[in-house]
LOBAZA-388794 format. One line per field, with one value per residue (C-alpha): residue in three letters; z, x, y; chain. Coordinates in nm, 3 decimals. Layout:
BEGIN
residu: ALA;...
up: Z;...
east: X;...
north: Y;...
chaine: A;...
//
This chain:
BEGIN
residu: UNK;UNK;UNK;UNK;UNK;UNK;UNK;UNK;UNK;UNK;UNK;UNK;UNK;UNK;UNK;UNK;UNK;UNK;UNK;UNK;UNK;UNK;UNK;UNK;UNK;UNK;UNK;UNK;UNK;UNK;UNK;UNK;UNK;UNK;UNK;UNK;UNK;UNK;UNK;UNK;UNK;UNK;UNK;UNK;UNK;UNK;UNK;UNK;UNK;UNK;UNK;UNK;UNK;UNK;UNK;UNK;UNK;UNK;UNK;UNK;UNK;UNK;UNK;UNK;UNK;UNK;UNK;UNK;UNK;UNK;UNK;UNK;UNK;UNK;UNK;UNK;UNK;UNK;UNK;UNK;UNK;UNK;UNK;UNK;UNK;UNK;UNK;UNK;UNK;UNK;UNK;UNK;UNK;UNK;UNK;UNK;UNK;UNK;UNK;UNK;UNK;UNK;UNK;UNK;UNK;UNK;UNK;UNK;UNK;UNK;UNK;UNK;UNK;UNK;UNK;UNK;UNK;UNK;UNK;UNK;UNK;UNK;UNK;UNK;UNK;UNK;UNK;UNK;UNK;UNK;UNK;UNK;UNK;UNK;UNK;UNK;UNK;UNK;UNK;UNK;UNK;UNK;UNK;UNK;UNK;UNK;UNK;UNK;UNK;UNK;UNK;UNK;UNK;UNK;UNK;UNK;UNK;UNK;UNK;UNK;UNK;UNK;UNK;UNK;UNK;UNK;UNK;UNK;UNK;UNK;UNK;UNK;UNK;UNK;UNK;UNK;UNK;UNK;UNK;UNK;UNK;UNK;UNK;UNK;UNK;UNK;UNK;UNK;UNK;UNK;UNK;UNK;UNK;UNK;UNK;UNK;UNK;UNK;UNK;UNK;UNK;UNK;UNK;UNK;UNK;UNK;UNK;UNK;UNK;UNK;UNK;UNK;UNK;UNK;UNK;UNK;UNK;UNK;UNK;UNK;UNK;UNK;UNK;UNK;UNK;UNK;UNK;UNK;UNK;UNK;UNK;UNK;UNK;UNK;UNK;UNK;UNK;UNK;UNK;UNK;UNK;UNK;UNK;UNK;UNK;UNK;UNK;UNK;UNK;UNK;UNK;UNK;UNK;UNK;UNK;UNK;UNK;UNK;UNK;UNK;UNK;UNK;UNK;UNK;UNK;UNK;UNK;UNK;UNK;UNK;UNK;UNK;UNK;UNK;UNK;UNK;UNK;UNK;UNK;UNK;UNK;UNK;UNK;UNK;UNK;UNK;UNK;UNK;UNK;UNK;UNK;UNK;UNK;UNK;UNK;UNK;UNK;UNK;UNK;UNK;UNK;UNK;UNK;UNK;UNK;UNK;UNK;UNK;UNK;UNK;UNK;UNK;UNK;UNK;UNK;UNK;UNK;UNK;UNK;UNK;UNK;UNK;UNK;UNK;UNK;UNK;UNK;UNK;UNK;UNK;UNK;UNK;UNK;UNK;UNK;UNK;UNK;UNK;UNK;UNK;UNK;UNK;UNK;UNK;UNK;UNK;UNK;UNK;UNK;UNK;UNK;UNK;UNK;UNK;UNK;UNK;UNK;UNK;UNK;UNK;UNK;UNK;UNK;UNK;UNK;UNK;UNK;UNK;UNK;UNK;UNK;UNK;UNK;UNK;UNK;UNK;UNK;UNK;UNK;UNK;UNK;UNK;UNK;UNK;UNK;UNK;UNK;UNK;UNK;UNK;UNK;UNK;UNK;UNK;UNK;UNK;UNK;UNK;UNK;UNK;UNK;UNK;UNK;UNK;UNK;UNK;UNK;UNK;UNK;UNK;UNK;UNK;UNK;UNK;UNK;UNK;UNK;UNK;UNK;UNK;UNK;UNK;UNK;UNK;UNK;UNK;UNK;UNK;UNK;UNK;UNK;UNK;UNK;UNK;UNK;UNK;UNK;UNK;UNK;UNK;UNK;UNK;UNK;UNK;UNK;UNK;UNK;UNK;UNK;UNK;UNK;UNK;UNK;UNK;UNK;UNK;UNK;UNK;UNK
up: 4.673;4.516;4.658;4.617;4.328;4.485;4.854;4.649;4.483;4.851;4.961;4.675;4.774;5.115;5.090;4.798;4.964;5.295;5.539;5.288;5.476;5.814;5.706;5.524;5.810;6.086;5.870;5.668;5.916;5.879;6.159;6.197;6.239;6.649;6.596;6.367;6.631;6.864;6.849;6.917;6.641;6.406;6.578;6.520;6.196;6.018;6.165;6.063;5.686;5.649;6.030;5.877;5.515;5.368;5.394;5.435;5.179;5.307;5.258;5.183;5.394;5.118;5.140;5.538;5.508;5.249;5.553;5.809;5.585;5.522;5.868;5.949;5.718;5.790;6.127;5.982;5.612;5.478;5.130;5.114;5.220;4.904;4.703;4.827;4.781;4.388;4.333;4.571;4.331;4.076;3.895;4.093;4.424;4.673;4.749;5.009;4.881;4.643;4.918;5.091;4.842;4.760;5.066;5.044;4.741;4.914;5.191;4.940;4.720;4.422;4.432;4.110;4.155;4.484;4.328;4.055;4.326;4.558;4.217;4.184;4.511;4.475;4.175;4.326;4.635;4.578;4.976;5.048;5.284;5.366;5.046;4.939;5.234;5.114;4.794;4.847;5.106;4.781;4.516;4.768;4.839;4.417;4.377;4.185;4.378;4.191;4.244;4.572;4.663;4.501;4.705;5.031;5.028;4.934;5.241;5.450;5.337;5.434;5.760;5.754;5.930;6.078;6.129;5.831;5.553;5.661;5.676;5.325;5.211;5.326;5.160;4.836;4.833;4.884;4.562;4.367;4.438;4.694;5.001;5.134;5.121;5.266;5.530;5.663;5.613;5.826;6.090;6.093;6.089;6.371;6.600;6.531;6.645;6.743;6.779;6.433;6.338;5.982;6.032;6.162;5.895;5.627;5.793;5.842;5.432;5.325;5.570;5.413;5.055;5.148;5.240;5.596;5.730;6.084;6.167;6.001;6.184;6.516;6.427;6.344;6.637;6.813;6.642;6.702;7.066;7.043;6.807;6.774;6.611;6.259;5.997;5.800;6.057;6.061;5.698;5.663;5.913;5.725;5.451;5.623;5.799;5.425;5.327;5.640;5.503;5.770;5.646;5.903;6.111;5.835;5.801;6.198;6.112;5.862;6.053;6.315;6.040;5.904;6.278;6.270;5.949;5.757;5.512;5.240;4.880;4.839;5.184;5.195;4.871;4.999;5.324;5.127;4.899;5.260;5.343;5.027;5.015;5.392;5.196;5.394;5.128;5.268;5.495;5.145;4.968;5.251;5.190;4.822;4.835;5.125;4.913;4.596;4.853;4.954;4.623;4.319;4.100;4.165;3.848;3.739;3.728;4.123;4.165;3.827;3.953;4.293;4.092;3.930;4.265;4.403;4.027;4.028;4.374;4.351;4.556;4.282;4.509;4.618;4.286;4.123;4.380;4.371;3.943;4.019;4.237;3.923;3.685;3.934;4.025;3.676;3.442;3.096;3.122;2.795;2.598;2.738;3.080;2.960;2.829;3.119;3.342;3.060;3.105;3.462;3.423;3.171;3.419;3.665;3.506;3.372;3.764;3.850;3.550;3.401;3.030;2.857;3.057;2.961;2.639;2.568;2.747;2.552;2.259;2.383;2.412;2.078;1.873;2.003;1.989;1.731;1.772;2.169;2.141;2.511;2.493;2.161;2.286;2.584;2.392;2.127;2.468;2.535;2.174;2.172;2.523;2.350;2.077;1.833;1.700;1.359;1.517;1.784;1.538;1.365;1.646;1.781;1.395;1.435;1.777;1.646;1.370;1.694;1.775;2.106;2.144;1.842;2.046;2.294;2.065;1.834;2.090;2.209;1.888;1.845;2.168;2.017;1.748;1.941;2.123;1.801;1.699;1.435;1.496;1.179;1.158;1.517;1.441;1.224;1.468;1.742;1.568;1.476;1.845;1.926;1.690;1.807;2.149;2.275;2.614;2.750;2.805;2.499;2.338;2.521;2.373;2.049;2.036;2.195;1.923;1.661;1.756;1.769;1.404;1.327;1.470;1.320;0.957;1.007;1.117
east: -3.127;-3.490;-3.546;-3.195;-3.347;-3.634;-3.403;-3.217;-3.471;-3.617;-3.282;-3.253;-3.635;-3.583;-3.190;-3.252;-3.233;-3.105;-2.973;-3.121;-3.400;-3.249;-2.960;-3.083;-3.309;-3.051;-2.748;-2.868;-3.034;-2.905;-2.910;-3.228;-3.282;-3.266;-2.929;-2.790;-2.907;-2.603;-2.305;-2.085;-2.233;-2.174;-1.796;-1.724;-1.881;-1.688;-1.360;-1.421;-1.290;-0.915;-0.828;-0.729;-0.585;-0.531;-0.912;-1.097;-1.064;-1.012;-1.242;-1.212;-1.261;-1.551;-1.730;-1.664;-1.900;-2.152;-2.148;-2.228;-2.543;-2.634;-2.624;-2.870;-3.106;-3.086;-3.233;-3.540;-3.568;-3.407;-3.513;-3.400;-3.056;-3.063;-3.133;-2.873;-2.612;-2.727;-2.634;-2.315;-2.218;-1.905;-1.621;-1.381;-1.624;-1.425;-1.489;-1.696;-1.943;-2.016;-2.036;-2.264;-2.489;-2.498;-2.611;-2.879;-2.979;-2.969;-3.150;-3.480;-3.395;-3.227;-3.005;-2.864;-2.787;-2.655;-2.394;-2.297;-2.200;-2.066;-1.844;-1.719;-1.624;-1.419;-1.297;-1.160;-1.025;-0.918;-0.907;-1.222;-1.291;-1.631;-1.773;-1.614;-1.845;-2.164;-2.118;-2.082;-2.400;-2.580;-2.458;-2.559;-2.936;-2.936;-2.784;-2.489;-2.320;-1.962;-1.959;-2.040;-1.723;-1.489;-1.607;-1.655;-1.312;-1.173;-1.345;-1.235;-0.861;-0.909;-1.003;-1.391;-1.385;-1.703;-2.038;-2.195;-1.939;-1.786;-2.208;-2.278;-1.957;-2.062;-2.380;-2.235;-1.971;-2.303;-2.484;-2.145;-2.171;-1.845;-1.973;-1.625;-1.504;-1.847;-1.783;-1.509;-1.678;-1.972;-1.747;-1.602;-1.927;-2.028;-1.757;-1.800;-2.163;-2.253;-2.648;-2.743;-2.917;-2.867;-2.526;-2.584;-2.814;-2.560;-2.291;-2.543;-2.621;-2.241;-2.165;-2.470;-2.367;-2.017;-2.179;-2.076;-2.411;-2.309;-2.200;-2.466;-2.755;-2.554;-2.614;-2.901;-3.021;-2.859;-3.066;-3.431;-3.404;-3.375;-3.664;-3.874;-4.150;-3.969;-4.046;-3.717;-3.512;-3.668;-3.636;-3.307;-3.194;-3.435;-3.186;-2.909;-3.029;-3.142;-2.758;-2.623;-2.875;-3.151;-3.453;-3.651;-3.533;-3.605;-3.916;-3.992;-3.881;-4.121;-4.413;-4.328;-4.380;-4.697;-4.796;-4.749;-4.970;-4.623;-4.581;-4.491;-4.569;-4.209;-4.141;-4.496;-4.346;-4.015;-4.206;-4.440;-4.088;-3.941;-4.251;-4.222;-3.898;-3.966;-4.301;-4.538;-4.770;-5.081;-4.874;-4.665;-4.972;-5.152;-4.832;-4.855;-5.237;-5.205;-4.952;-5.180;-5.449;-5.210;-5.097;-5.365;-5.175;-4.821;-4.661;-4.786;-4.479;-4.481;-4.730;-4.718;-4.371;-4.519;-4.761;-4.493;-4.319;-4.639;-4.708;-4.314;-4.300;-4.596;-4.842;-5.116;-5.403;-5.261;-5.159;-5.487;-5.628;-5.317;-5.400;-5.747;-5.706;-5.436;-5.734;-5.962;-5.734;-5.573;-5.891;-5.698;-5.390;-5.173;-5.095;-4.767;-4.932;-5.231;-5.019;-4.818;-5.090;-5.213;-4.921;-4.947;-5.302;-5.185;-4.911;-5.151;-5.427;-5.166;-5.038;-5.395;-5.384;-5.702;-5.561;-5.850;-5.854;-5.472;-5.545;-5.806;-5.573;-5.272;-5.461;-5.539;-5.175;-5.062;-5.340;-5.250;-4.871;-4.809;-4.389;-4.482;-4.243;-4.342;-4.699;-4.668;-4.462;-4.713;-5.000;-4.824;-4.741;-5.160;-5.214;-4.926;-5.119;-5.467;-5.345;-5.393;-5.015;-5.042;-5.141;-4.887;-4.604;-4.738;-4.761;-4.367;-4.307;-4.366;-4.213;-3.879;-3.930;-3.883;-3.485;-3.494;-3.700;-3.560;-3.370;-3.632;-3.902;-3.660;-3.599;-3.956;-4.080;-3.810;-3.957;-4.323;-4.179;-3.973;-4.293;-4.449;-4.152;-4.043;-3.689;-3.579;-3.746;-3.638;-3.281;-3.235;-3.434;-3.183;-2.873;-2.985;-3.135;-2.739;-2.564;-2.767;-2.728;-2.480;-2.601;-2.506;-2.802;-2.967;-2.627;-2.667;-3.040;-2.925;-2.757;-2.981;-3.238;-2.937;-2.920;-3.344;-3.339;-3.073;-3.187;-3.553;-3.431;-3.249;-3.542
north: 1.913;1.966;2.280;2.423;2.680;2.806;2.832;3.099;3.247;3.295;3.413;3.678;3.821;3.849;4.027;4.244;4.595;4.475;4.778;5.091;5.118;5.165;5.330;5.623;5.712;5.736;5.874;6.160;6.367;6.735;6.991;7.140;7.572;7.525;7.414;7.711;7.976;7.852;8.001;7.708;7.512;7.791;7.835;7.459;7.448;7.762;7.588;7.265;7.418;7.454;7.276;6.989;7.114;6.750;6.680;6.988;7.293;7.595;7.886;8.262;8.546;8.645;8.298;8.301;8.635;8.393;8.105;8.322;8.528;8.162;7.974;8.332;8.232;7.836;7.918;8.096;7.989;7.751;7.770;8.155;7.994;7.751;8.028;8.263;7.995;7.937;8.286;8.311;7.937;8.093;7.940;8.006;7.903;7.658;7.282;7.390;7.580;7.266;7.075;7.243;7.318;6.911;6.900;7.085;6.919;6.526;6.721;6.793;6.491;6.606;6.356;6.385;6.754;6.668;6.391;6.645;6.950;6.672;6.572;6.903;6.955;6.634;6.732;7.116;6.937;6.571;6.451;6.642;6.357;6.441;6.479;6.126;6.034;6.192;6.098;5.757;5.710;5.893;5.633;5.374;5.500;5.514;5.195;5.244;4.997;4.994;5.383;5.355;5.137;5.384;5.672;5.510;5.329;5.670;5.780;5.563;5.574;5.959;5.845;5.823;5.530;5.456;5.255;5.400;5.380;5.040;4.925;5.102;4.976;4.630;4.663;4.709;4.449;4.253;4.363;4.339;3.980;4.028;3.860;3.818;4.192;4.260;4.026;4.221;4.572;4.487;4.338;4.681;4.824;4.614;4.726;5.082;4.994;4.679;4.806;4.891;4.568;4.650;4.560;4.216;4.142;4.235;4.008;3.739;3.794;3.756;3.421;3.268;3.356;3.243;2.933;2.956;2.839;2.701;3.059;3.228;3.025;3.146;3.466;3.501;3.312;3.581;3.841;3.596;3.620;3.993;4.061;3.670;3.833;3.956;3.699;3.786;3.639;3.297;3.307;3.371;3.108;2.852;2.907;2.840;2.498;2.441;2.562;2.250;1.972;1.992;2.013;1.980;2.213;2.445;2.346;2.428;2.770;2.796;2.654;2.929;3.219;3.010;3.037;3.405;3.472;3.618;3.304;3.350;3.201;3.089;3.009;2.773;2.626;2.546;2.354;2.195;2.039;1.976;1.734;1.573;1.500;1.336;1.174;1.374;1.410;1.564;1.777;1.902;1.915;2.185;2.410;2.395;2.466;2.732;2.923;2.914;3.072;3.330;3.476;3.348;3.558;3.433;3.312;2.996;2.799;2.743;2.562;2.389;2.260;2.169;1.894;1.757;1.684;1.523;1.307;1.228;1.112;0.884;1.100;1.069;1.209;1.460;1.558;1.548;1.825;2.002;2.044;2.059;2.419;2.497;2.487;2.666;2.944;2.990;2.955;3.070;2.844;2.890;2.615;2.520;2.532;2.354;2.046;2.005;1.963;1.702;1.540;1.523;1.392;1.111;0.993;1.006;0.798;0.534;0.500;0.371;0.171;0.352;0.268;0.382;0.795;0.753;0.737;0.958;1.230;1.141;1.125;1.500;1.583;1.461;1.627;1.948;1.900;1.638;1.636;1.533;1.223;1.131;1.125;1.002;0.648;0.612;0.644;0.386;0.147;0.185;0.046;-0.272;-0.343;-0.341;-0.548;-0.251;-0.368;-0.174;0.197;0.132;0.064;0.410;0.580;0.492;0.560;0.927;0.958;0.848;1.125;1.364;1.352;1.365;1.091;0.884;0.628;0.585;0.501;0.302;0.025;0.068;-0.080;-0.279;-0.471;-0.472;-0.667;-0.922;-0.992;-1.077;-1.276;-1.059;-1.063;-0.999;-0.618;-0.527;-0.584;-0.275;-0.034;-0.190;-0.100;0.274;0.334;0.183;0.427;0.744;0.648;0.357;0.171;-0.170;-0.327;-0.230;-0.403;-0.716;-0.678;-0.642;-0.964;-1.138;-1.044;-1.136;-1.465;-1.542;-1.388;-1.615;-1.905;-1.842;-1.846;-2.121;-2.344
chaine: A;A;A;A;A;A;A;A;A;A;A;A;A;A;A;A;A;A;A;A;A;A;A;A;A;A;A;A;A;A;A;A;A;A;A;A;A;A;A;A;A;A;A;A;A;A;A;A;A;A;A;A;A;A;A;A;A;A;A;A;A;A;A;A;A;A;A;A;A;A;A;A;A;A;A;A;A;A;A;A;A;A;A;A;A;A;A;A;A;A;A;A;A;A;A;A;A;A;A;A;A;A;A;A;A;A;A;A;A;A;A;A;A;A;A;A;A;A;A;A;A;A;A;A;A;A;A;A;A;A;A;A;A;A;A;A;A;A;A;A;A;A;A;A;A;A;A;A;A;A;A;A;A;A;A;A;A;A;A;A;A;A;A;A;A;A;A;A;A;A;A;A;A;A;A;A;A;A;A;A;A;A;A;A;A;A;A;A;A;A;A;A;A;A;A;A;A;A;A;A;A;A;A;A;A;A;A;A;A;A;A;A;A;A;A;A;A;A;A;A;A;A;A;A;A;A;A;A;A;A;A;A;A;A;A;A;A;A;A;A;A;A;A;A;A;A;A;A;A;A;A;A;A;A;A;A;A;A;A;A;A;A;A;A;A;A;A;A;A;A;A;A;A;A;A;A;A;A;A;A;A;A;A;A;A;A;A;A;A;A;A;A;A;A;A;A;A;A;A;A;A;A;A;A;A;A;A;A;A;A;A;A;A;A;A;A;A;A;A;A;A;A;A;A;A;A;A;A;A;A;A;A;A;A;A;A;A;A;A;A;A;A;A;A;A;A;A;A;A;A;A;A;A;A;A;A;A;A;A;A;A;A;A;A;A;A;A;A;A;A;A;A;A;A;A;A;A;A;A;A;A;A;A;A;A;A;A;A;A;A;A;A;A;A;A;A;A;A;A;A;A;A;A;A;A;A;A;A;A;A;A;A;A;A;A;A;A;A;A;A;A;A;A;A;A;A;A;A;A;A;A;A;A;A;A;A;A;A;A;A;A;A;A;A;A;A;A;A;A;A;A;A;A;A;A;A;A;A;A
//
């Protein structure tokens, strides 16, 4: 499929950092000083170390009395708690007062100061179930996606199971390159709470990279009705009628985003390929030049590749004014850039039969890369034409001099010479064009020739 590459590409753009931005909004919230001034919150939070002694440590009567000075000074000033608990931090201190003082480090962003005390905790209480938690929503919001798994699985195994870890852990299956384990944590995630959209997304992310396109498209149609104005959504599910082999109805999902002014350069690209490949040309050729308008300073390569679709595919007008806005937007091409679109030009010219532009633009090509064995056989074809049989022979002379190109230009002159009636001097260039590269039909060729050189010496 021609735009199989670029689909991905697309794919990669729009998924890259699925679910973060959601997730650490909702699930990182900490308690704010209204809540330390009541007494049941302190009650419930002083017992929540020790109740359950296979995933909570338990605490000392002497760091009860530094929880208590602490959850006084949360409700007023917080930063005089962080400090107290620095200084109240020994050897000896229990898994919770590492904990808590990670916390207060991934509350003012510290986060590697945060995953060391959260490491420590871990370290002085093994099933500390909670910091496993934190500690894995941490190496998630700093990508360390392989980290991330190990904690949060721990987590769950402890019995963390919940929207958020089965959603982060979902998440990072993704980035892993696991869509199918990541399948199964956001349908976890999903029934732990079926409104975080975040969620959805993921699971729509790991059917489509599982190839499951039929059920992904459900989905997100699902999620379109509930929200028809965010452009990701129509992009994704362009990929996956793109994933089932329908175009078109990809392409009406990105007309509706063109419609809503949130194109982008990629997806205008992949339309414009989608009305080629249906021979639309002026209709591909609007997309290419639309997403040229919208980003001048993609990379160059896009469009360069969208005017070799148009020159390949025979839509030579539409070519010419897609390199013409090339050369206006992009006025220092470098030389590789500057060639291709020479080529392209060449091609072009040759198409309308305007030998003599060919030539002078070939001409072009091979002065400023001499081992160009294409342009160099084209430009020799322009001479045999003209009757210029000498500086055509030279010209396929240096072209086979380029390997790649050897056989091509071998059997190319070979058939100059036949139409002179030299049989006798194409012979040879038949049989080494044969040895470097065997086909049938120059074989039945070869003979052919053979027998006309044999027959002419005999007369």
């Amino acid at each position: 499929m021609r735009y199989r590459s670029l689909r991905l590409s697309l794919l990669t753009i729009l998924l890259a950092s699925a679910g973060i931005a959601t997730a650490f909004g909702q699930f990182m919230q900490y308690p704010s000083e209204e809540y330390w001034r009541d007494p049941e919150n302190i009650k419930r939070f002083l017992a929540s170390y020790g109740f359950k002694a296979d995933i909570e440590p338990s605490i000392s009567t002497e760091e009860q009395q530094i929880f208590r000075t602490l959850i006084e000074q949360m409700a007023t000033d917080r930063n005089l708690a962080l400090r107290t608990l620095e200084g109240a931090i020994k050897p000896d201190s229990s898994a919770a007062l590492h904990f808590t003082l990670g916390n207060f480090y991934f509350e003012r962003g510290r986060q590697q100061d945060a995953i060391s005390r959260y490491r420590t905790a871990i370290q002085k209480h093994p099933s500390f179930m909670r910091a496993h938690r934190n500690l894995g929503i941490l190496l998630v919001q700093t990508a360390r996606w392989s980290e991330a798994i190990e904690s949060l699985s721990q987590a769950a195994n402890l019995g963390a199971v919940d929207s958020i870890v089965y959603g982060l852990l979902g998440l990072s299956f993704l980035n892993q390159g696991r869509p199918t384990q990541a399948e199964t944590a956001y349908r976890n995630a999903i029934l732990f709470d079926a409104k975080t959209r975040d969620w959805k997304l993921g699971l729509a992310r790991s059917l489509l990279e599982q190839q499951k396109y039929v059920e992904g498209a459900a989905l997100l149609e699902e999620l379109i009705k509930e929200t028809p104005d965010e452009r990701d959504l129509w992009l994704f599910q362009a990929n996956a009628f793109l994933g089932l082999d329908q175009p078109l109805r990809a392409a009406t999902n990105y007309e509706i985003v063109r419609r809503m002014g949130q194109a982008t350069p990629e997806s205008l690209m992949l339309l414009g390929d989608i009305y080629m490949n249906d021979d639309m040309r002026d209709l591909a050729l609007d997309a290419y030049l639309e997403a040229i308008e919208l980003a001048p300073d993609q990379p160059i390569e896009r469009p360069v590749r969208a005017a070799e679709t148009l020159t390949i595919r025979g839509a030579h007008d539409q070519a010419e004014r897609m390199i013409a806005r090339i050369r206006e937007t992009y006025p220092r091409l470098d030389e590789a850039t500057e060639l291709t679109l020479l080529r392209l030009d060449s091609r072009i010219a040759l198409a309308r039969g305007a030998g003599a532009e060919a030539a002078r633009i070939l001409e072009q090509i091979v002065e400023r890369d001499p081992l160009d064995g294409d342009a160099l056989i084209l430009l020799a074809n322009h001479f045999q034409r003209q009757g210029e049989f000498e500086r055509a022979g030279i010209l396929y002379e240096r072209a086979a001099r380029v390997s790649r190109f050897e056989a091509e230009a071998l059997t190319a002159h070979a058939q100059m010479l036949v139409g002179r009636g030299q049989f006798a001097r194409a012979v040879p260039l038949l049989e080494r064009a044969q040895s470097i590269r065997p086909r049938d039909n120059v074989a039945r060729y070869l003979d052919q020739v053979r027998q006309a050189a044999a027959a002419t010496r005999e007369s």
